[in-house]
py3Dmol code that shows the C-alpha trace and the ligand (Angstrom):
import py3Dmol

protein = """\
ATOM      1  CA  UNK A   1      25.732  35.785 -71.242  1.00  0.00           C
ATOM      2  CA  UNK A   2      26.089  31.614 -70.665  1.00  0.00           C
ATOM      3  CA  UNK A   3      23.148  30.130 -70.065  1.00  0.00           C
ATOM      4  CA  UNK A   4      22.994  28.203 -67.102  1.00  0.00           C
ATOM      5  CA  UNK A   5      23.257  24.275 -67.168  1.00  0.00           C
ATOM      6  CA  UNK A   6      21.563  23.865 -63.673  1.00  0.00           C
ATOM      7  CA  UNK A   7      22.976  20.235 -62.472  1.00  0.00           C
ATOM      8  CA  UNK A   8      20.617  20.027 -59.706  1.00  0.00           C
ATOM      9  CA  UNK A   9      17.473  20.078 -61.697  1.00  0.00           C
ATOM     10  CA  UNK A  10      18.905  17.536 -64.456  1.00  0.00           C
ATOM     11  CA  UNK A  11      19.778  15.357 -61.044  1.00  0.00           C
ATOM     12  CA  UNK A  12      16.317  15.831 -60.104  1.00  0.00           C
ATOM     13  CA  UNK A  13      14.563  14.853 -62.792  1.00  0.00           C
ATOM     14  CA  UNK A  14      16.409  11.795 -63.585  1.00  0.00           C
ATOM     15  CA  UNK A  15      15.938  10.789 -60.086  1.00  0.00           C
ATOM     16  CA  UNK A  16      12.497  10.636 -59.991  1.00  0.00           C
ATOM     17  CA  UNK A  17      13.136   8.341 -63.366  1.00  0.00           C
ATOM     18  CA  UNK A  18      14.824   6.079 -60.987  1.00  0.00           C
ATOM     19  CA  UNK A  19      12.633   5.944 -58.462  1.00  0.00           C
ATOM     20  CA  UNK A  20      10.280   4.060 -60.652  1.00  0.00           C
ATOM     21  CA  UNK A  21      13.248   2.140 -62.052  1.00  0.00           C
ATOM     22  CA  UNK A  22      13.344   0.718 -58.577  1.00  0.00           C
ATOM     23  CA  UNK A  23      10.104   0.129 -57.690  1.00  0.00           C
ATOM     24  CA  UNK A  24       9.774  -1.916 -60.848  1.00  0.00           C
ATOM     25  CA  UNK A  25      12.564  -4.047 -59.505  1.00  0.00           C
ATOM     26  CA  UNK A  26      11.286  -4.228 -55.797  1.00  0.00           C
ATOM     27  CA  UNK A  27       8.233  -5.695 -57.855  1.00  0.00           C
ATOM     28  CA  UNK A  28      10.021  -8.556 -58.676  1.00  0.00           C
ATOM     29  CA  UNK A  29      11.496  -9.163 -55.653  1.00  0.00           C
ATOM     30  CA  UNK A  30      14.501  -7.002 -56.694  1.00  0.00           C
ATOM     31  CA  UNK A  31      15.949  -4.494 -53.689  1.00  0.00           C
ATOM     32  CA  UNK A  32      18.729  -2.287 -55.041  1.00  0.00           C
ATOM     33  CA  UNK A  33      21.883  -2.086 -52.849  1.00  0.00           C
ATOM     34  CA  UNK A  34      25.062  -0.295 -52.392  1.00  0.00           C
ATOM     35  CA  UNK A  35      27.519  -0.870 -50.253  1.00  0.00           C
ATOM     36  CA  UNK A  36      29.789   2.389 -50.092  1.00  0.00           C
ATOM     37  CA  UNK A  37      33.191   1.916 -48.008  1.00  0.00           C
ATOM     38  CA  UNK A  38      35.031   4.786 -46.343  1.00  0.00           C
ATOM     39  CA  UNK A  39      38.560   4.185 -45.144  1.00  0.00           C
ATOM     40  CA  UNK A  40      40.261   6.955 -42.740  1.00  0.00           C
ATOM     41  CA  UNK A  41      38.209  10.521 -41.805  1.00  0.00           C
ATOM     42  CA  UNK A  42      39.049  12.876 -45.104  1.00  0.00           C
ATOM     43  CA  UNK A  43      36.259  15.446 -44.407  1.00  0.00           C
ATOM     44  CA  UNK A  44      35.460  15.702 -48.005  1.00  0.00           C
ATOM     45  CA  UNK A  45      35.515  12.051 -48.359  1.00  0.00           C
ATOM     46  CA  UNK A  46      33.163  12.110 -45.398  1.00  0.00           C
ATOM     47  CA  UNK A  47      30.507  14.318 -47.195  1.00  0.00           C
ATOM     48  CA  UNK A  48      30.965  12.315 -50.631  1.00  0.00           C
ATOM     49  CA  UNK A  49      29.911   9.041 -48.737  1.00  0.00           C
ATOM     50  CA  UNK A  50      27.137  10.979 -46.087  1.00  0.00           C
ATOM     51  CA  UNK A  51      25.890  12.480 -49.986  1.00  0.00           C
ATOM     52  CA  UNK A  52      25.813   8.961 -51.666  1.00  0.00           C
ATOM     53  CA  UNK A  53      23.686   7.270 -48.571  1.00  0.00           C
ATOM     54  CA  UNK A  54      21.556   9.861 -48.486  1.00  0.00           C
ATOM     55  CA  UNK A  55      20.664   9.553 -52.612  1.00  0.00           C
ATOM     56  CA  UNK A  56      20.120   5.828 -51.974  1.00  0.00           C
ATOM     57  CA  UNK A  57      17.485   6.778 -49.368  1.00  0.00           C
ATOM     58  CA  UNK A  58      16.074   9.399 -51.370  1.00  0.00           C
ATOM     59  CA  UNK A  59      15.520   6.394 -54.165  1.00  0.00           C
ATOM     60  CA  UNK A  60      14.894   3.138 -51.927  1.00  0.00           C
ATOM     61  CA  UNK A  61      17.995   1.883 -53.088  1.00  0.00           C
ATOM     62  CA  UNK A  62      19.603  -0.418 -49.403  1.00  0.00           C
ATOM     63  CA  UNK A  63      22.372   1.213 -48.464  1.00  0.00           C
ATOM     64  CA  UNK A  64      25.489  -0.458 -46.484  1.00  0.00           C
ATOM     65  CA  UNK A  65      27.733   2.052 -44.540  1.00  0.00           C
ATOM     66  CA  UNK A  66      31.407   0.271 -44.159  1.00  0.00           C
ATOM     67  CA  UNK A  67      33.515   3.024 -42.445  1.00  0.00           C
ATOM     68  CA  UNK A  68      37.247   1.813 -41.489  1.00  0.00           C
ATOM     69  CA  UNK A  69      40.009   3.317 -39.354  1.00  0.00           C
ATOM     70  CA  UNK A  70      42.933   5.287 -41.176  1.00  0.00           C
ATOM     71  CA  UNK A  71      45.331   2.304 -40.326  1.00  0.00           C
ATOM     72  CA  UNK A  72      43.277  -0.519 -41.900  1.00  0.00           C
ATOM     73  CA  UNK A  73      45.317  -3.043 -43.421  1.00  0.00           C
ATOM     74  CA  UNK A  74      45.156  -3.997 -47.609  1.00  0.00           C
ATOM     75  CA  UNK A  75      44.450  -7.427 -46.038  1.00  0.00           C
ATOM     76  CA  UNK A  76      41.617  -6.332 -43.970  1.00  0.00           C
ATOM     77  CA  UNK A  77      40.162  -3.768 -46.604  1.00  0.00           C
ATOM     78  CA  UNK A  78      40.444  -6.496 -49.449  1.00  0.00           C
ATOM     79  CA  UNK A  79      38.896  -9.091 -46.848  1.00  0.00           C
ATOM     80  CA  UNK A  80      35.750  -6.867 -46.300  1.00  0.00           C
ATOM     81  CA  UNK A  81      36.133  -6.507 -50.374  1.00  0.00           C
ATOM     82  CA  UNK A  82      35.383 -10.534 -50.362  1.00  0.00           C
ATOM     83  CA  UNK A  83      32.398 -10.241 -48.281  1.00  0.00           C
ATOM     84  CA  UNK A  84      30.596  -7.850 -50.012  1.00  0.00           C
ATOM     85  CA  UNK A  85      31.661  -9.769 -53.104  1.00  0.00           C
ATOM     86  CA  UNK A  86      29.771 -12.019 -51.931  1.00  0.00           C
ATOM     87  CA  UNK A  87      26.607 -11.117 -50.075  1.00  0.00           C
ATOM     88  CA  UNK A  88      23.795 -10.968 -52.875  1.00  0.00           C
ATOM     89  CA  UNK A  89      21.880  -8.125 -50.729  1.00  0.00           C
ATOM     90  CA  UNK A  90      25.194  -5.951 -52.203  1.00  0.00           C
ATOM     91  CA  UNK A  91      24.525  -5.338 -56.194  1.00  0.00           C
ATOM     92  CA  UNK A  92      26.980  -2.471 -55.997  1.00  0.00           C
ATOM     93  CA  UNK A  93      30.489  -1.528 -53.977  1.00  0.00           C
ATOM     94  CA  UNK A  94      31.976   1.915 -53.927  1.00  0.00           C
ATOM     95  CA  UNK A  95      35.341   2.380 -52.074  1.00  0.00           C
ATOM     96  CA  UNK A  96      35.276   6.086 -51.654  1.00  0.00           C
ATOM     97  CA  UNK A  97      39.099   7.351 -52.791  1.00  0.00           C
ATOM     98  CA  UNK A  98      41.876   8.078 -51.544  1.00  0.00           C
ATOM     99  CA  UNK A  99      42.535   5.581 -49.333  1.00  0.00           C
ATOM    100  CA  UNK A 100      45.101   5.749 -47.001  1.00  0.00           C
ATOM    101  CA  UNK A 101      48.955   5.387 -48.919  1.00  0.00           C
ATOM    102  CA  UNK A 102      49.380   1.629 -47.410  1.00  0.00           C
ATOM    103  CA  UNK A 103      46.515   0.544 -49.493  1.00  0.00           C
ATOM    104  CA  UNK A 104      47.076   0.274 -53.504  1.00  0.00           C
ATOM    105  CA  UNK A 105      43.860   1.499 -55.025  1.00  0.00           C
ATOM    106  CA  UNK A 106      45.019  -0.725 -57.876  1.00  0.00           C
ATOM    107  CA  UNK A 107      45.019  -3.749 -55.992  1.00  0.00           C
ATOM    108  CA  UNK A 108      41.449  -2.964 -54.030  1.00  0.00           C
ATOM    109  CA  UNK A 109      39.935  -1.908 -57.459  1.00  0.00           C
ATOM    110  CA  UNK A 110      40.661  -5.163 -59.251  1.00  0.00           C
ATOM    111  CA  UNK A 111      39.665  -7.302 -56.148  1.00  0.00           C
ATOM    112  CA  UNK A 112      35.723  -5.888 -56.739  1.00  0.00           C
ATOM    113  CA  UNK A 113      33.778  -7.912 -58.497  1.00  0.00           C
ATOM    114  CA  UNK A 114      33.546  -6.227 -62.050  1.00  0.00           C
ATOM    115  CA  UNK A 115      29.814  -6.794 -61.916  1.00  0.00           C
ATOM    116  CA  UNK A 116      29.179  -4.712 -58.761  1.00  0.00           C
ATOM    117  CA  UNK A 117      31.951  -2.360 -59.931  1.00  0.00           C
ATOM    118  CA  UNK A 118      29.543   1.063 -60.093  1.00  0.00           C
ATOM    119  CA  UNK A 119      32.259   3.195 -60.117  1.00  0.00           C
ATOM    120  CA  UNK A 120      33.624   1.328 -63.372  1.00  0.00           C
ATOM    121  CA  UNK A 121      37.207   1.445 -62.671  1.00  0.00           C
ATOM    122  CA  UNK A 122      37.769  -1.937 -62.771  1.00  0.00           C
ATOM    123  CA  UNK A 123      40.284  -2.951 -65.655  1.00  0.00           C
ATOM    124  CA  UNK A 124      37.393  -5.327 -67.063  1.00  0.00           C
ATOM    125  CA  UNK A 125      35.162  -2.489 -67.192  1.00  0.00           C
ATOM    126  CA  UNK A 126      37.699  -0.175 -68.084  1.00  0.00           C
ATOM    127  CA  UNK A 127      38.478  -2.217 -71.263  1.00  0.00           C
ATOM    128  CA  UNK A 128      34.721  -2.518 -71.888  1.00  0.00           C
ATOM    129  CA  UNK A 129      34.490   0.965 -71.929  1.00  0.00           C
ATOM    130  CA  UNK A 130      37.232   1.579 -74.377  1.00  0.00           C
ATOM    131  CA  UNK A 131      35.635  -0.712 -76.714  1.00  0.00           C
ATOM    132  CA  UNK A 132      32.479   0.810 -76.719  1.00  0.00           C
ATOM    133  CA  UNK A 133      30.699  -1.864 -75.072  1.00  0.00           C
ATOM    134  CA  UNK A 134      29.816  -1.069 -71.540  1.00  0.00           C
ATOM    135  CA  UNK A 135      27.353  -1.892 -68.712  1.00  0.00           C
ATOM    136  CA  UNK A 136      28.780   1.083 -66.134  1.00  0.00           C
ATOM    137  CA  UNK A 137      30.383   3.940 -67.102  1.00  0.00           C
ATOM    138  CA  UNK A 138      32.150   6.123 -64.190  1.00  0.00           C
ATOM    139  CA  UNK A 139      30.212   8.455 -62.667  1.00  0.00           C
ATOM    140  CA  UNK A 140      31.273  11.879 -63.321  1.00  0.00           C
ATOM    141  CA  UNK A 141      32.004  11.365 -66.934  1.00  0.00           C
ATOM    142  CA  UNK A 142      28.448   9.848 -67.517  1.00  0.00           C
ATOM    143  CA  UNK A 143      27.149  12.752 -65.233  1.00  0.00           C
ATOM    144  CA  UNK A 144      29.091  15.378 -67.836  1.00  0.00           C
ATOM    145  CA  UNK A 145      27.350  13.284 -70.568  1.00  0.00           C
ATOM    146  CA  UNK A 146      23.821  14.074 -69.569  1.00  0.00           C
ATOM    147  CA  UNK A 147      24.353  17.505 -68.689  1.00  0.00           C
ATOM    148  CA  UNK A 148      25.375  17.853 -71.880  1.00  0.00           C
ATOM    149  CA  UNK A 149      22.371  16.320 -73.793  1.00  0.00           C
ATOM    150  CA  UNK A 150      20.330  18.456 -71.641  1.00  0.00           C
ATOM    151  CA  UNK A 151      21.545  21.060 -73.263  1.00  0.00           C
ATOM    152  CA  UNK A 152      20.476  19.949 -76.901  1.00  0.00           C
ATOM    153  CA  UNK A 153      24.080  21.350 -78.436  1.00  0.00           C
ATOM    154  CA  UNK A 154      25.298  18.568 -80.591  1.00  0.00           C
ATOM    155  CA  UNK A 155      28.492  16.768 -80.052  1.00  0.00           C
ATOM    156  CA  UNK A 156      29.486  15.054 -83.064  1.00  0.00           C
ATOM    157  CA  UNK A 157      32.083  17.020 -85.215  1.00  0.00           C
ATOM    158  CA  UNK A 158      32.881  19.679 -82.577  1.00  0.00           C
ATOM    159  CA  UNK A 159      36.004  20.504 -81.108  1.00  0.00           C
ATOM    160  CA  UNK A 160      36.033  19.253 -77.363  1.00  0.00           C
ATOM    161  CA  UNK A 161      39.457  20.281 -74.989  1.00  0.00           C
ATOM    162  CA  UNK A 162      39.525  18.398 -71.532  1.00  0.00           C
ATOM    163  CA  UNK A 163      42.072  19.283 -68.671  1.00  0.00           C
ATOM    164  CA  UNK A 164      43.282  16.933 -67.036  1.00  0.00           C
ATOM    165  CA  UNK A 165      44.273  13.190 -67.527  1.00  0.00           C
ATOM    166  CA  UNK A 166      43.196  11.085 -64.467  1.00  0.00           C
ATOM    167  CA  UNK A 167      41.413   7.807 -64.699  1.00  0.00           C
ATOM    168  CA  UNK A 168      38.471   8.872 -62.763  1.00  0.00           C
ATOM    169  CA  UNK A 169      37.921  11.937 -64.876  1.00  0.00           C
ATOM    170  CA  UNK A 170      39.963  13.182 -68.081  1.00  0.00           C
ATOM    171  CA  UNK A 171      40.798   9.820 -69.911  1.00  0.00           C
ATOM    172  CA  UNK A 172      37.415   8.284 -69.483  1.00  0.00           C
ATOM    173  CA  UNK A 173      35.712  11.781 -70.282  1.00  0.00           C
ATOM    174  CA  UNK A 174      37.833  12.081 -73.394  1.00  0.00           C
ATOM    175  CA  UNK A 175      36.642   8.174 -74.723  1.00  0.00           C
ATOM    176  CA  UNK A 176      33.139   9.406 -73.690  1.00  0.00           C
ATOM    177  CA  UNK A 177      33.277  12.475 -75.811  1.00  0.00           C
ATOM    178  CA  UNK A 178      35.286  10.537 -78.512  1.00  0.00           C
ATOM    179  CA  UNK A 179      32.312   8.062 -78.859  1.00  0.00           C
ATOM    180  CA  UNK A 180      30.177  10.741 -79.422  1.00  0.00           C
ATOM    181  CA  UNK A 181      32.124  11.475 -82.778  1.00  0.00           C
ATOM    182  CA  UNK A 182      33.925  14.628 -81.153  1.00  0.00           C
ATOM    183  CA  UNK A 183      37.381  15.684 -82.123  1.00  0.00           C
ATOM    184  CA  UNK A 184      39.122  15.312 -78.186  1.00  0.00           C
ATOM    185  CA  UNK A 185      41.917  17.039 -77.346  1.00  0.00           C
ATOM    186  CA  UNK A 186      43.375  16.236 -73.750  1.00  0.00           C
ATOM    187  CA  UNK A 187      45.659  18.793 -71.997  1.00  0.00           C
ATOM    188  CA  UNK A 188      47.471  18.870 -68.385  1.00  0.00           C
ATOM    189  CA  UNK A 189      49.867  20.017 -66.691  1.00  0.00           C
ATOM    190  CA  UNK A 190      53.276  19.627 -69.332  1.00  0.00           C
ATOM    191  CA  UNK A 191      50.752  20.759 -72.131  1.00  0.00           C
ATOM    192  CA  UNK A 192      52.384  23.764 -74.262  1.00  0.00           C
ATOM    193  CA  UNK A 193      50.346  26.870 -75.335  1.00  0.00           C
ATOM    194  CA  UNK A 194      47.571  25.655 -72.634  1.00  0.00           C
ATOM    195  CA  UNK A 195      45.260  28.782 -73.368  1.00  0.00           C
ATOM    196  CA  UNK A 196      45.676  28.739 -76.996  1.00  0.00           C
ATOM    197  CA  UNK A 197      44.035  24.836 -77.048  1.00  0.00           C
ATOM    198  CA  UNK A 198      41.831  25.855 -74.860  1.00  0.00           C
ATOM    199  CA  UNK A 199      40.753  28.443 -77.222  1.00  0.00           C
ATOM    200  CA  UNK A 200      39.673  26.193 -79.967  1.00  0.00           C
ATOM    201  CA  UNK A 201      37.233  24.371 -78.167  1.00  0.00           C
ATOM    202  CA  UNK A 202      33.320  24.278 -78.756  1.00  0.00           C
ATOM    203  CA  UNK A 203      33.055  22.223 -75.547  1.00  0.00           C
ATOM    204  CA  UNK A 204      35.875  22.494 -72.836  1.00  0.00           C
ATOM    205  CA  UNK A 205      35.363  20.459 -69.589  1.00  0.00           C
ATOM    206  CA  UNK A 206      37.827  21.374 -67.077  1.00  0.00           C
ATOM    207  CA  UNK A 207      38.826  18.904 -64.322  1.00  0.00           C
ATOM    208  CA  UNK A 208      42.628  19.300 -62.906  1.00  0.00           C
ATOM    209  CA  UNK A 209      41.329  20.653 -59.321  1.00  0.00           C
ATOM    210  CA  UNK A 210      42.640  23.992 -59.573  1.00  0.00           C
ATOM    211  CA  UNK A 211      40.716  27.189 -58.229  1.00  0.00           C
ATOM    212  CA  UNK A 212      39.463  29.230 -61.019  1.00  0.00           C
ATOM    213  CA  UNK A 213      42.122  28.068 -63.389  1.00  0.00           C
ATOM    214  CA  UNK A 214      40.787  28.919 -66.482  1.00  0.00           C
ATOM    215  CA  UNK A 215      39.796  32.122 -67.570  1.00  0.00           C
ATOM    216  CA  UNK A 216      38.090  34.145 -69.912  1.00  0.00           C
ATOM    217  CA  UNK A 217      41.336  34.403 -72.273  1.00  0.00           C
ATOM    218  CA  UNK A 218      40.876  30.878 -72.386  1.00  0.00           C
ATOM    219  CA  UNK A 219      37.673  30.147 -73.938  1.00  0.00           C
ATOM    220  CA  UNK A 220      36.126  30.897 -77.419  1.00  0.00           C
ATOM    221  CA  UNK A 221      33.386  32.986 -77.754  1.00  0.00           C
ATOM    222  CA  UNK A 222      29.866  30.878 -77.056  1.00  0.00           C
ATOM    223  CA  UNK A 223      31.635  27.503 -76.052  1.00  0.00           C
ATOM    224  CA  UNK A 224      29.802  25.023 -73.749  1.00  0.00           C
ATOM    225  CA  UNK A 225      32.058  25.167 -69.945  1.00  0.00           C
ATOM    226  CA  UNK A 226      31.748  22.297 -68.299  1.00  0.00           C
ATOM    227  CA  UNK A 227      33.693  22.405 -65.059  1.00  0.00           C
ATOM    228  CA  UNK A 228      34.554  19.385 -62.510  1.00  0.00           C
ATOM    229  CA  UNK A 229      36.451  20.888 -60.309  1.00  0.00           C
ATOM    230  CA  UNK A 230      35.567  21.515 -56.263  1.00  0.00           C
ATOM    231  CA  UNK A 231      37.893  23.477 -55.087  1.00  0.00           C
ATOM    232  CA  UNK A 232      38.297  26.123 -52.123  1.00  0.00           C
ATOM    233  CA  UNK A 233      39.548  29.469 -52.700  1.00  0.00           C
ATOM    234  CA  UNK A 234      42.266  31.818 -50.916  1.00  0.00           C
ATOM    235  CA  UNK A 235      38.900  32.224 -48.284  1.00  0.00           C
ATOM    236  CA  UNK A 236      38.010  28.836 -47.906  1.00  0.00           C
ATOM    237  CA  UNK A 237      34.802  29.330 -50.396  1.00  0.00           C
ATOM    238  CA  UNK A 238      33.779  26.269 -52.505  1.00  0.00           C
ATOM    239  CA  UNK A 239      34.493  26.931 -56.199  1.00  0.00           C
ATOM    240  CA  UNK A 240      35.585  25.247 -59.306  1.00  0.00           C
ATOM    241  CA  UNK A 241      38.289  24.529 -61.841  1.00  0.00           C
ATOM    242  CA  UNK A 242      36.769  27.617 -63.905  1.00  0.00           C
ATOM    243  CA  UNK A 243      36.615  31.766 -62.929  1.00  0.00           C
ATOM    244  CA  UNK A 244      32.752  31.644 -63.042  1.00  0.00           C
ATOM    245  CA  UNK A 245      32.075  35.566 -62.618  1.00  0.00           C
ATOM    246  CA  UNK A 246      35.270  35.923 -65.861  1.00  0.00           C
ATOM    247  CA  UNK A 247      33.750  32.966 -67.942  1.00  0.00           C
ATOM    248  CA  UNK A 248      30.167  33.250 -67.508  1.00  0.00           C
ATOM    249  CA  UNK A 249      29.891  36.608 -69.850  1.00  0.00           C
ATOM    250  CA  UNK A 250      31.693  34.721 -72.421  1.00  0.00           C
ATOM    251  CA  UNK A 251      30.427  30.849 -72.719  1.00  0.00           C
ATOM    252  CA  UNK A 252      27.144  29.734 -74.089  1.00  0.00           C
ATOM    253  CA  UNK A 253      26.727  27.546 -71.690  1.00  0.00           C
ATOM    254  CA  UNK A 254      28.357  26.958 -68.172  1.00  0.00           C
ATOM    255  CA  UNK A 255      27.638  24.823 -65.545  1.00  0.00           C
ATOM    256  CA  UNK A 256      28.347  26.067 -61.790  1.00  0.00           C
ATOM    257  CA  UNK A 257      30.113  25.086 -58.955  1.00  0.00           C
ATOM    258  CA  UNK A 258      28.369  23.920 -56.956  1.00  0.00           C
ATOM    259  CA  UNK A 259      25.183  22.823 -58.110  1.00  0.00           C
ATOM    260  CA  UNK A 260      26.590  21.369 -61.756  1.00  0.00           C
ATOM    261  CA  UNK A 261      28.307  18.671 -62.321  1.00  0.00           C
ATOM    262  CA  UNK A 262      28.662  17.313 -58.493  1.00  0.00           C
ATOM    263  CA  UNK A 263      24.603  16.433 -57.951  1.00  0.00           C
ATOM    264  CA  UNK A 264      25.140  14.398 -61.498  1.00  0.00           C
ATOM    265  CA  UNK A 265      27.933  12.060 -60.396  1.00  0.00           C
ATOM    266  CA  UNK A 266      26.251  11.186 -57.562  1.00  0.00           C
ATOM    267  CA  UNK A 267      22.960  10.514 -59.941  1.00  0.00           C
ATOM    268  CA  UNK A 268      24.936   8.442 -61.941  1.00  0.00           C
ATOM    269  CA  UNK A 269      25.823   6.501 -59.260  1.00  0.00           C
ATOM    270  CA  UNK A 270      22.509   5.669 -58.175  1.00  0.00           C
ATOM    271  CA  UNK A 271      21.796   4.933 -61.953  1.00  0.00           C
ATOM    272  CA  UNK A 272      24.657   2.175 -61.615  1.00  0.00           C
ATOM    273  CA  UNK A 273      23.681   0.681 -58.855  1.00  0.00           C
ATOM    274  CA  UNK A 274      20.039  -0.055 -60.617  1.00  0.00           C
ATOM    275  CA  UNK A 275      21.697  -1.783 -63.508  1.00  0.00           C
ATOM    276  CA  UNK A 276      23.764  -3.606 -61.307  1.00  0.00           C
ATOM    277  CA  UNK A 277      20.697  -5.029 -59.168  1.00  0.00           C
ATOM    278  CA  UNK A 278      18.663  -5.577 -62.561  1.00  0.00           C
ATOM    279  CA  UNK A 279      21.697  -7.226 -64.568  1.00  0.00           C
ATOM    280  CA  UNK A 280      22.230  -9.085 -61.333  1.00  0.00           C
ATOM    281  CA  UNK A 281      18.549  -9.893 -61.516  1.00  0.00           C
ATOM    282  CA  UNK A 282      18.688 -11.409 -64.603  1.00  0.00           C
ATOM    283  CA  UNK A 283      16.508  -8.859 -66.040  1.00  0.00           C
ATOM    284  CA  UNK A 284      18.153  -7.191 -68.760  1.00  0.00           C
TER     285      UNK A 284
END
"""
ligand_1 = """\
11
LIG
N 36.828 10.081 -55.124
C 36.617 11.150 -55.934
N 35.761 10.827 -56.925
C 35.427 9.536 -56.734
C 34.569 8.625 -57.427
O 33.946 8.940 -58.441
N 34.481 7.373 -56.895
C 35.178 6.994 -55.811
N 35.034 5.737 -55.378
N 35.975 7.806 -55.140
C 36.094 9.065 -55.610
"""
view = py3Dmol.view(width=600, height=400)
view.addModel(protein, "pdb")
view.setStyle({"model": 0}, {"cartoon": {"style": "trace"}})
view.addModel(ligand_1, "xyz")
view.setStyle({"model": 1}, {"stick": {}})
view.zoomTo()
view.show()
């Protein structure tokens, strides 16, 4: 039996960190703010950005809802971009993807400015991060990160397996682990002998946005599960990248879907957007 690593009450707790965070900053005539930007009506997208406003409000962090019709223009989107740029009231800008396919989300991520940047995909920060010498790190990776000190189970020297390859996710979760002395394997999709890798991990954090891909055959005996994934299932039920009810029996620890890893990124967020205003501030 896994224990359970219980996302919502790590969220919680570091929140209420950050609410003093802020009011020190509102002290010195510091106000936190994010500007989040939606382009087009993706439901999901919808509840990711309705989510993120809400945590600023929760915090006192300003908030700045930008929402734009599906046929915005790169021009237009990169000219709002400027703006926020910009307007000092705006410490941090979040352009919730996808966007819609006639906008690059290359070209819109390298017009932010890197210091507002709270997702951290800018190239500048990306490269930062690689080095090991970072002021944001992206959100869900950083979320992972905590969870997994919350658990206490050292890092260093283990074996840790992560699905999936994407820049939001699986190559900055693998540098994340990697700085933490692990031994990273990353798998996806053309990866041979999937379940066998899988196998050898001590930690395994699953994100490739499949429901319930992995499954008990796939996980050693007491291994920490973290899983990424929000998916729906054949019923339309929210679930993630990992077959809880199979897995849970067999991990040591396992976070669930939902109420793991999604309240964390969202934390993270919010802990981004307070270094922004206080790097911003000039306090350090
Ligand atoms: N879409 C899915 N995850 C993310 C994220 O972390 N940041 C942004 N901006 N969009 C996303």
């Amino acid at each position: 039996m896994a224990a359970i690593i219980d996302g919502k009450a790590v969220s919680a707790k570091l929140r209420q960190e950050m609410k003093g965070e802020v009011a020190a900053l509102q002290a010195k005539g510091i106000a936190p703010g994010l500007a989040v930007v939606l382009v087009g009506e993706d439901p999901a997208s919808q509840v990711y950005v309705r989510n993120k406003i809400r945590a600023c409000e929760e915090l006192g962090i300003r908030s700045q809802d930008h929402r734009l019709p599906a046929d915005t223009t790169q021009e237009r989107l990169l000219e709002l971009i400027g703006e926020l740029n910009n307007d000092p009231a705006v410490h941090g800008i979040l352009v919730q993807l996808p966007l819609p396919k006639q906008i690059s989300d290359q070209a819109v991520i390298a017009a932010i400015d890197p210091k507002k940047d709270v997702d951290a995909f800018h190239p500048q920060n990306v490269g930062k991060i690689v080095q090991g010498n970072y002021d944001f790190l992206p959100c869900t990776p950083a979320g992972v990160m905590a969870l997994l000190r919350s658990t206490g189970v050292p890092v260093a020297g283990k074996e840790c397996v992560v699905i999936g390859r994407s820049n939001i996710v699986g190559k900055p979760m693998a540098l994340l682990m990697l700085h933490e002395h692990a031994t990273v394997t990353i798998c996806h999709s053309r990866t041979r002998d999937l379940a066998e890798v899988c196998r050898r991990a001590d930690i395994l954090i699953v994100a490739i946005g499949k429901a319930r891909f992995v499954t008990a055959g796939m996980v050693k005996e007491g291994a920490v599960v973290i899983d990424v994934g929000m998916d729906r299932d054949e019923n339309g039920k929210l679930c993630g990248d990992v077959d809880f009810a199979g897995v849970e029996p067999k991990a040591g620890y396992i976070t669930p879907v939902p109420g793991g890893v999604g309240p964390m990124t969202i934390t993270m967020l919010m802990q981004n957007t307070i270094t922004a205003a206080r790097l911003a501030g000039g306090a350090v």
